[in-house]
C-alpha positions as YAML, in Angstrom:
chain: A
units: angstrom
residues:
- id: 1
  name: UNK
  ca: [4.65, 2.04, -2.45]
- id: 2
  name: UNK
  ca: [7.07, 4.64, -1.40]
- id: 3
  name: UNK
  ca: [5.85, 6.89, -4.39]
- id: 4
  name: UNK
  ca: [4.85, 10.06, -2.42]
- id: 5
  name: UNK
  ca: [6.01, 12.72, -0.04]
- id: 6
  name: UNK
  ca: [4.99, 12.25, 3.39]
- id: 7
  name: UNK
  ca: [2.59, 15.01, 4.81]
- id: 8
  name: UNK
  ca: [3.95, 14.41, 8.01]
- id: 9
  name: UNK
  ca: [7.87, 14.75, 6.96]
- id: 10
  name: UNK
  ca: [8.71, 11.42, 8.06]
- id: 11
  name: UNK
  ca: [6.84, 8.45, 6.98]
- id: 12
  name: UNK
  ca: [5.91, 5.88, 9.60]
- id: 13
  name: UNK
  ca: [7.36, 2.16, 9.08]
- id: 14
  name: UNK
  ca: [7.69, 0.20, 6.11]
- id: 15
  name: UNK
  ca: [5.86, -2.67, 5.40]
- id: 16
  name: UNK
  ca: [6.07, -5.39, 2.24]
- id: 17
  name: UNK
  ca: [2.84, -6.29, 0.95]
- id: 18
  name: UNK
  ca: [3.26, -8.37, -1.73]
- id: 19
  name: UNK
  ca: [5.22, -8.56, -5.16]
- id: 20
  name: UNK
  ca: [4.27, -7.92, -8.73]
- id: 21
  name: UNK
  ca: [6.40, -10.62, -9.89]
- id: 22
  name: UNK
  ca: [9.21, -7.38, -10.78]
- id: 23
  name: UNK
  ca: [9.54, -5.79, -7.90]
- id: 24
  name: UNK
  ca: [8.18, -5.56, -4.18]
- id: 25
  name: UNK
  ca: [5.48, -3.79, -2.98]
- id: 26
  name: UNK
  ca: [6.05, -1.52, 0.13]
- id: 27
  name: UNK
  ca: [3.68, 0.62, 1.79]
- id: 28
  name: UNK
  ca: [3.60, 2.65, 4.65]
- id: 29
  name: UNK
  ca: [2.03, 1.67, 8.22]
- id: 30
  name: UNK
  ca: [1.34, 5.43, 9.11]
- id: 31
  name: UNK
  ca: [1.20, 6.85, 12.46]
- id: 32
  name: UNK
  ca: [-1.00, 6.52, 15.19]
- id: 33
  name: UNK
  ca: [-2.85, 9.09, 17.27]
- id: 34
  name: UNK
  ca: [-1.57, 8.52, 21.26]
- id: 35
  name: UNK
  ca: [-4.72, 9.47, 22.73]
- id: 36
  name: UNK
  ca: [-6.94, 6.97, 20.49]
- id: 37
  name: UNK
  ca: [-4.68, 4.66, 18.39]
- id: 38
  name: UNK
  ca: [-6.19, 5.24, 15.64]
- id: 39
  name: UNK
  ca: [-4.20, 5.79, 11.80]
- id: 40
  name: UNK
  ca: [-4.15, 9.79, 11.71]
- id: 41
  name: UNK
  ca: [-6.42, 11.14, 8.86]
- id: 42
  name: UNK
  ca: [-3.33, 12.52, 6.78]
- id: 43
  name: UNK
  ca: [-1.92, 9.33, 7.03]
- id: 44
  name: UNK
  ca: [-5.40, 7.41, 5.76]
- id: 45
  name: UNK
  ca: [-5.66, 9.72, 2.77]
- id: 46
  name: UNK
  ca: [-2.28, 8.65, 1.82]
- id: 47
  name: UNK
  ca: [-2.25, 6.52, -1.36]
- id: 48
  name: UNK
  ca: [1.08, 4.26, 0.24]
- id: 49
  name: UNK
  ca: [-0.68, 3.75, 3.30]
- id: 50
  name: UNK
  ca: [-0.95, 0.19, 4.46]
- id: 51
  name: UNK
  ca: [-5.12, 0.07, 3.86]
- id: 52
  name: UNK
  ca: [-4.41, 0.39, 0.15]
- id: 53
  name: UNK
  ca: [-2.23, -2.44, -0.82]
- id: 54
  name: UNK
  ca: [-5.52, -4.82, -1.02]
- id: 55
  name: UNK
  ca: [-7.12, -2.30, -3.30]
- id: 56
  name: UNK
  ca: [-3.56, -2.34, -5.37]
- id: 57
  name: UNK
  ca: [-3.40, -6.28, -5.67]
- id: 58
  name: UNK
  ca: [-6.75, -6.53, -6.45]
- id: 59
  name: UNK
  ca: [-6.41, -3.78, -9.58]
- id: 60
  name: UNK
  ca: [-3.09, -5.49, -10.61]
- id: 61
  name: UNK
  ca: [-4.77, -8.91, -10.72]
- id: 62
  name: UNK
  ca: [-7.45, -7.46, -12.72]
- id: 63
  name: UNK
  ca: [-5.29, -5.51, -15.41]
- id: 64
  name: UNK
  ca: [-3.35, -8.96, -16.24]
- id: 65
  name: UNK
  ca: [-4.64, -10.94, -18.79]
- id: 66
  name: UNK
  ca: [-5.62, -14.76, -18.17]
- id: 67
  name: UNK
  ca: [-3.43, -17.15, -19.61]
- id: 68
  name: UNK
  ca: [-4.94, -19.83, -22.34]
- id: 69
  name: UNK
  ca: [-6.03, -22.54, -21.15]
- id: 70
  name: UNK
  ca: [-4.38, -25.82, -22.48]
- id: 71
  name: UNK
  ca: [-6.97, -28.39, -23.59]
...
C-alpha cells in the first residue's frame, strides 16, 4: 500500500489490488531472485508486498459492519 520504505531502495512494480470504496489499494510485486525466481525474503517480509493484499481485504471486510437487512 505504498506505506513503507523499501529495504531494497527501490521498490519493485506497482500493482492495484483492489479499492476500499475511498481510495485504491496498491501493493508492491517485489523482486525476484535470478538464479531461482523466487520473491526475495526482504521483499516477503514486507507488509506492501503483493502476498498481503488478500490478508488486507479480508481484515477490511471483517472490520465493516453488515448493513440491516430490509424485511
Amino acid at each position: 500500500m505504498a506505506t513503507v520504505k523499501c529495504a531494497l531502495k527501490k521498490r519493485g512494480e506497482p500493482t492495484h489490488e483492489w479499492n476500499d470504496g475511498v481510495k485504491d489499494r496498491i501493493y508492491c510485486r517485489g523482486w525476484l531472485d535470478p538464479m531461482t525466481d523466487a520473491p526475495l525474503p526482504e521483499c516477503l517480509a514486507c507488509p506492501d508486498h503483493v502476498d498481503k493484499a488478500q490478508d488486507d481485504l479480508e481484515a477490511f471486510y471483517r472490520k465493516r459492519p453488515e448493513p440491516a437487512k430490509k424485511e
